[in-house]
N, C-alpha and C positions, 0 to 999 in steps of 0.2 A: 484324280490322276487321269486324263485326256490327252489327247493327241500325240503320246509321246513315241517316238522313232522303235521303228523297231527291226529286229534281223529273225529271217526264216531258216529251217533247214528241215531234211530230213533223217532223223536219227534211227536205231538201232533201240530198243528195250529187252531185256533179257527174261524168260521168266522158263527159267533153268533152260531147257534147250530149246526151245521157242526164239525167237527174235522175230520181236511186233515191229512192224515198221510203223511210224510216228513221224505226222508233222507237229513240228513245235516253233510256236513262234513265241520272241520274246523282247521285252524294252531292249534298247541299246544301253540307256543310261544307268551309269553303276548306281548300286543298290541291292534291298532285296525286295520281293515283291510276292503279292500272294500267288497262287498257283491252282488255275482252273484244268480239269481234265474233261476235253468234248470229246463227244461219244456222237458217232456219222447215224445217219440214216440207212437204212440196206443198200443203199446206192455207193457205199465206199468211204473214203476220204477223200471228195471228189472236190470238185471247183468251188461250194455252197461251202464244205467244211471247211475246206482253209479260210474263206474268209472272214467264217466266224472267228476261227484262231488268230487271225491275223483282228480283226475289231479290238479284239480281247487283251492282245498285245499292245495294240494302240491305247489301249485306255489303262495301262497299267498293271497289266498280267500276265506271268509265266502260263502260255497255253498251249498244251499238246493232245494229241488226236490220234490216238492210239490208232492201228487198223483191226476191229473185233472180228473179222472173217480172214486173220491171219491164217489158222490151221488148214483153212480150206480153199481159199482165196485169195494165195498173197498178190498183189498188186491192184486186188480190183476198185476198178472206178466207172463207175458210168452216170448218164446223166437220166433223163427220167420219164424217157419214153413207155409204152406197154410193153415191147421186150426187156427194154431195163427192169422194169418192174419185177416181171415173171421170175427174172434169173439172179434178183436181188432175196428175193422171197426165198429162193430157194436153199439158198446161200443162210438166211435168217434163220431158216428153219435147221439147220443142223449144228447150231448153235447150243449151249447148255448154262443152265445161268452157272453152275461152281465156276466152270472155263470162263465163262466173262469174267468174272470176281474175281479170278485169279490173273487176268489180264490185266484187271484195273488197279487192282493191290501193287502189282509190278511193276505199274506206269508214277502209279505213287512211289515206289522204294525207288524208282528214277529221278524223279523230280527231288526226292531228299540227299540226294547227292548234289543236285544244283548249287553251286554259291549264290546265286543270285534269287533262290527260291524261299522265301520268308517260313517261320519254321513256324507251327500251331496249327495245322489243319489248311482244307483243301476243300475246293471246289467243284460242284459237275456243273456241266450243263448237255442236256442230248435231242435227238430232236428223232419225230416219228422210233422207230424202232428202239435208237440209241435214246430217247424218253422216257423209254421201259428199260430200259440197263440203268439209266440214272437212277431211277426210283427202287431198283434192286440193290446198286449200289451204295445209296443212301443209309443201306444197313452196316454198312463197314466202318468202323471206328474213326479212322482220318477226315472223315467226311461229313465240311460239319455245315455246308450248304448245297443245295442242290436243286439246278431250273430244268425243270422236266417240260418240255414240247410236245404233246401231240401222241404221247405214247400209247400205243396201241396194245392192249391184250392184256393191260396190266389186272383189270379185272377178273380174265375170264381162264388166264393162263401162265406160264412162264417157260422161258428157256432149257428147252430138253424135256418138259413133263412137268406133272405134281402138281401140287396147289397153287393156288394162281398167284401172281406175287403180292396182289394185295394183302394175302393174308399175313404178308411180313412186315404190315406197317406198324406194327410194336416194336420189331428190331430198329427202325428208324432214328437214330443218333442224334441231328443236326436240325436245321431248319429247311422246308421245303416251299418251292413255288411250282405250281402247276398251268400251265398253260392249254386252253384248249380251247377248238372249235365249237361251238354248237349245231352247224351245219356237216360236218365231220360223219359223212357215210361208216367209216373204220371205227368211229368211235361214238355209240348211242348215248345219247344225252342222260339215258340213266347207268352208265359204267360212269361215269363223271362224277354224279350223284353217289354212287357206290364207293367211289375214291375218295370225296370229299369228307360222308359221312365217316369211313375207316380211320383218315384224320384227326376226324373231332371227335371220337371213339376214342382213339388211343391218346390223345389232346400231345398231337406232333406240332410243334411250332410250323404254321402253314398260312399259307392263300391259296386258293384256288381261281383264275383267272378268266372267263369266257368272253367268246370273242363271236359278233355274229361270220363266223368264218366254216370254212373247209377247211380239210387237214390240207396240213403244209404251208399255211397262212405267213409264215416267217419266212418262206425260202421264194427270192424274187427269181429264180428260174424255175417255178411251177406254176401253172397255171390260178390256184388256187390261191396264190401271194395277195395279200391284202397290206398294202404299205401301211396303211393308220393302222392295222392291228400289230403290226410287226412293230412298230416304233414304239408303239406304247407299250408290247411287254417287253423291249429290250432295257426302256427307262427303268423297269421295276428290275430287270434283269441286275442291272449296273449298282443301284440302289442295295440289292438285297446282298449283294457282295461285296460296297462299302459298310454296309452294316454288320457285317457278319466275319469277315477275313480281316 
């Protein structure tokens, strides 16, 4: 399923008195169609996230982008300067993994209201921070694949405190892909190791992808954008969700 039309908007998700605002982009053409849920980088639901929502939709999928610094940040969006940085960090950090999971849970019970949303399970994909929400994510029942980007801290830590979220990779549900730099300052070549191994540990349906890149290798408005590393894991991206959805 490629190239096919697609309509955007920005919707409302409810999760009791909350309202996450979400871009969702989706085919034109009737039907029903699997349903991925991306997950931003600290920088927002910004310019980079829609257009992965929007790729996503062209290629044949219900995709929405919840905004995960609703509680504390509704509207933000920036792009990816050093002060963007600083006041996206800060934003990341008063974050808590239950409160993601319970954003994501709610973006799911949105999407099963869709007519147009194929019913059997769901998709992530997330990138830098929203990387690490995927892979936390991936512990939730509905979720039965998931392309984690670049996630940062999954080794060493998680959302609000506690044990780092690696330790949850037995909760793990679905099938996963990992993407990562090996030049990636954020992320040392042995947390990767650390990830991979917890993987083959818990024997989680996976790959692990490295890329001679810096973090943020996927996103063509950072510096660190490597288009042959981006294309090639978008192809396993596309792949691993005609497989799986």
């Amino acid at each position: 399923m490629t190239d096919q039309t697609m309509r955007t908007e920005w919707v409302k998700v409810a999760n009791g008195d909350l309202q996450i605002d979400a871009y969702l982009a989706e085919p034109t053409e009737p039907g029903t169609f699997p349903a991925i849920v991306v997950i931003q980088e600290i920088f927002g639901v910004n310019s980079h996230i829609r257009s992965v929502t929007e790729r996503l939709a062209k290629a044949g999928y219900v995709a929405i982008a919840p905004a995960i610094f609703q509680r504390t940040a509704p509207g933000f969006e920036v792009g990816y300067s050093e002060a963007d940085t600083v006041l996206g960090r800060e934003y990341k950090d008063q974050t808590k993994a239950d409160e993601l999971l319970s954003d994501i849970q709610a973006t799911i019970a949105y999407l099963q209201t869709k007519a147009n949303v194929k019913a059997g399970g769901f998709g992530t994909i997330g990138f830098c921070f929203g990387g690490h929400v995927v892979y936390l994510a991936a512990t939730l029942p509905e979720i039965k694949v998931t392309a984690s980007f670049y996630g940062g801290g999954i080794a060493t830590m998680t959302p609000g405190g506690g044990a780092p979220t690696v330790d949850r990779t037995p909760e793990i549900h679905g099938k996963l892909y990992a993407f990562f730099g090996t030049e990636d300052p954020l992320i040392p070549v042995a947390q990767i190791d650390q990830i991979e191994a917890a993987l083959q540990q818990h024997q989680i349906d996976h790959q692990v992808f490295r890329y001679q890149a810096g973090h943020g290798f996927f996103c063509d408005q950072r510096a660190d954008y490597r288009p042959e590393a981006a294309a090639d894991a978008w192809t396993h991206v596309l792949q691993l969700y005609r497989d799986t959805l």
